[in-house]
Each structure stands twice: as structure tokens, then as C-alpha cells.
N, C-alpha and C positions, 0 to 999 in steps of 0.2 A: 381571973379565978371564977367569976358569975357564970363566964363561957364553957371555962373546961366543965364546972358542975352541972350546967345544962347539960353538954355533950354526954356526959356520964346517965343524968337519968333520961334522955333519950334512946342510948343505948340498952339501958335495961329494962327499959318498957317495950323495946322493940324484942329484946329476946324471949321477955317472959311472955310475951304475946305468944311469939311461936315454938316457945315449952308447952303452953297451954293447947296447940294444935290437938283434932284427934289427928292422926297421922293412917292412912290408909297403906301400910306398905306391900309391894308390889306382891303378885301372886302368880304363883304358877298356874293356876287354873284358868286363865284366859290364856296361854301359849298352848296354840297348833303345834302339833309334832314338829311342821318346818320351822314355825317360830326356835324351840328346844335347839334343834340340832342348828339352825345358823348363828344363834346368838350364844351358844356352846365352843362356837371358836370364831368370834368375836377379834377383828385385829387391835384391837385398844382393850387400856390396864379398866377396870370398873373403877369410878372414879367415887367416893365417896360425898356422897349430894350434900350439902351442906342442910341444915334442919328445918331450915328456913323455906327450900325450894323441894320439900320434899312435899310425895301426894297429901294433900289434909280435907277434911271435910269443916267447912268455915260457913259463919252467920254470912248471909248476903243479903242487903238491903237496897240494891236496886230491882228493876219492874220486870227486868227484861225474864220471857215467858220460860216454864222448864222446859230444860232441853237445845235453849241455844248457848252458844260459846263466845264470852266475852274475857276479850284478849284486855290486858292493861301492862299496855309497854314500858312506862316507867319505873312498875314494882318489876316486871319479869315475870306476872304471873296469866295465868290460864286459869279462866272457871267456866268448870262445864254447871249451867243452872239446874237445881234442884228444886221439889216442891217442898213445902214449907219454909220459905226464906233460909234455905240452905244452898250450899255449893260445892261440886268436889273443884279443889284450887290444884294446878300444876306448876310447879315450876319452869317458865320455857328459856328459851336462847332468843333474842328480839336480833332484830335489823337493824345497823349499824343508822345514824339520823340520819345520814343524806340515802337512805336509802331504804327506809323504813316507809310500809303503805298503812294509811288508817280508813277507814271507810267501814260500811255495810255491807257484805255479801252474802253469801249463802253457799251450800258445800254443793259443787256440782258435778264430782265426781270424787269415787273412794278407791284405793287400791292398794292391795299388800304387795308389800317389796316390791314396791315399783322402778322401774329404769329411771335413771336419771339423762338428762338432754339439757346444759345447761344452755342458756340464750347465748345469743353476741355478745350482748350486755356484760355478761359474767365471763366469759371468753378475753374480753380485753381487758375486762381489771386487773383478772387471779392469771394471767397469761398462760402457761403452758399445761394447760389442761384438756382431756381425750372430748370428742364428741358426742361419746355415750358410758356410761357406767353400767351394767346389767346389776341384776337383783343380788341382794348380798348385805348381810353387816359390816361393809366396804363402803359402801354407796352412801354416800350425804345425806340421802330421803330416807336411809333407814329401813324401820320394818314396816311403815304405813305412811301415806298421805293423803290427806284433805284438802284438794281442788278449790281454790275460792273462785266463785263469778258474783259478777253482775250483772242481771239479766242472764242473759246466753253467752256474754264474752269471759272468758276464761280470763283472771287480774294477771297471773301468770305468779302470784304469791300463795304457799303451799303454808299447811300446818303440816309435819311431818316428823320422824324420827331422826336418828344424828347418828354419825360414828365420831362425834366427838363430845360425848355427853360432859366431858370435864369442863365444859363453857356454859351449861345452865347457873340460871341468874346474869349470864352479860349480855352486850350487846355487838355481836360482829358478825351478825350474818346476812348474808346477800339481800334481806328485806324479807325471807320466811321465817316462821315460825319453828323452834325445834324446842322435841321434847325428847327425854329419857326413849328409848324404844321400848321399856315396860310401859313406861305412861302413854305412849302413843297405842299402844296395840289396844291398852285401858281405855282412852279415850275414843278411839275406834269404835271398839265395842258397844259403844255406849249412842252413836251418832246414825244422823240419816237423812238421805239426800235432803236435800231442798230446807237441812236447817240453819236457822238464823247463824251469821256468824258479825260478832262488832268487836272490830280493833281500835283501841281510843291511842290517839296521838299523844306526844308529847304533852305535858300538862294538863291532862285531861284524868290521866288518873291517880294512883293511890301511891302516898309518903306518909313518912313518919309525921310529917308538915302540913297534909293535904290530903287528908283520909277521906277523898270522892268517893272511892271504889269498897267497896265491902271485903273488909279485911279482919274481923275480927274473929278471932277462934271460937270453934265449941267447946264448952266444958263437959269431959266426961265421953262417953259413946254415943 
């Protein structure tokens, strides 16, 4: 009985956190004309983001400086840093654990609706897949991606868009990162070469149990 009644106000501390969200939703203002017209016949249903992984603007109380993007693979979430201990949080799609990368990089290349070219790697897993995907809300990468390096070598793990947005908040992708393609085009906009990027590994970031990572909403706008 102690257990189920924990479980209970665990749960409802974790939802009224994210009622209290402000909630930044999506905006047609940052869609280019191509943006409008590819994502206007879009082959997937628009999946309805759960409240939780939607864009929000949340207190951040770690250092790291405005403007870099620190990824926390455990919640699912993305934050682009703001100043004033603020942060716009995204809801992403993480990389399955054996295949999940954590480290320091930095963005070292940016491009809309880019080609997709998956590796060998991804070739022998997902078997019968083409050797190229051209640009399109067809393509896995979406309507943007963010190039992670270290140093000058390319990690070969992408922050990117999705054509399968109905999997934010899980974990089953090849080891990049995806977001909503409004929230990537959003976070796009917002990014520039050579900015900090930190992915914290398993255990490293934010639970209901383990609040490392800066998770707590704003009140109000």
C-alpha cells in the first residue's frame, strides 16, 4: 500500500510539474515557403506530442554558457541554454543504449533537408534499406540536421528531424538525436557553428529520483 501511494504522488508531482510548463507551441513563422509546402504532404498521421515533450521554456540551473545544447538521455529531453538561468527544453527521440553516444562536441556542420546516407553500421542492422534518401518529409533526417564533431572528425551522430515524430520521448534510434521537424527547424534557427554541444549518458541525467539536470518549469510567461 506505502508503494502504490508513493507511485501515486510521484506521478502527480511529475504531471503538475509539466501543467505548470510555459509551453512555446510551434509557429509558422520560422517555416520557409519549402518548409510550408513539404511538410503540407508530410507521409505520416501528426501525432499528438504528449505535454510532457512538448517545446517549454524551464528554470535551468546548470553552468553550461547561453547558447549551447545539452542533450539528457534519460528524461528525452533537449535544452537549448538561455540567459538568465533559463532554457527552451525539447522533447527528443534518444539512441537505443547499446548504441547511444555521450561526449562533448560541437555543431560542425548545419543543413536543411539534407540527404540521408546511412553507414554499413545501420545497413546491417535495419537490413534492406536504399544507399541514399534525397530531401523530403520522407527522409529520417527530416527538415534539419546538426553535424556533431570533435575536433575536425565528424562523431557521425546527427541532432535532426524525423519522419516518425510519434516515437518522441523513447529510445530507438540508430544513436541520433530527433526532434518534431517544427522543433528542429526551431532549434536550427536558433544555433551556430562551432556551438557547444553535451550529451549526458545514462545516469547522468534528470528523473523523477535524480533531478541532476534542470527540470523545473516556469511560472507564468
Amino acid at each position: 500500500m506505502a508503494a502504490r501511494t508513493l507511485a501515486i504522488v510521484l506521478v502527480a508531482v511529475t504531471l503538475g510539474g509539466c501543467m505548470q510548463s510555459t509551453l512555446e507551441p510551434a509557429s509558422d513563422a520560422n517555416l520557409k515557403p519549402r518548409d510550408r509546402q513539404l511538410l503540407a504532404n508530410a507521409p505520416y498521421a501528426k501525432p499528438m506530442i504528449p505535454e510532457a515533450y512538448q517545446r517549454a521554456i524551464v528554470k535551468y540551473h546548470r553552468r553550461e554558457l547561453p547558447g549551447t545544447v545539452v542533450v539528457d538521455t534519460d528524461a528525452r529531453y533537449l535544452y537549448y541554454v538561455l540567459p538568465e538561468g533559463k532554457a527552451i527544453r525539447y522533447g527528443v527521440t534518444v539512441g537505443e543504449e547499446a548504441l547511444a553516444w555521450s561526449g562533448v562536441a560541437k555543431i560542425g556542420r548545419m543543413e536543411e533537408w539534407p540527404n540521408w546516407v546511412p553507414t554499413a553500421d545501420i545497413k546491417k542492422r535495419l537490413g534492406n534499406i536504399p544507399d541514399h534518401v534525397g530531401p523530403g518529409p520522407h527522409n529520417p533526417m527530416g527538415a534539419r540536421a546538426l553535424y556533431l564533431f570533435e575536433g575536425n572528425k565528424d562523431t557521425l551522430f546527427r541532432i535532426h528531424g524525423t519522419n516518425q515524430p510519434e516515437y518522441i520521448g523513447q529510445a530507438i534510434s540508430s544513436g541520433c538525436i530527433r526532434l518534431t521537424n517544427e522543433d528542429i527547424i526551431d532549434l536550427y534557427n536558433r544555433m551556430r557553428m562551432g556551438a557547444p554541444v553535451v550529451v549526458l549518458g545514462p545516469g547522468q541525467g534528470d528523473s523523477p529520483m535524480n533531478p541532476r539536470m534542470a527540470s523545473t518549469p516556469m511560472q507564468g510567461s
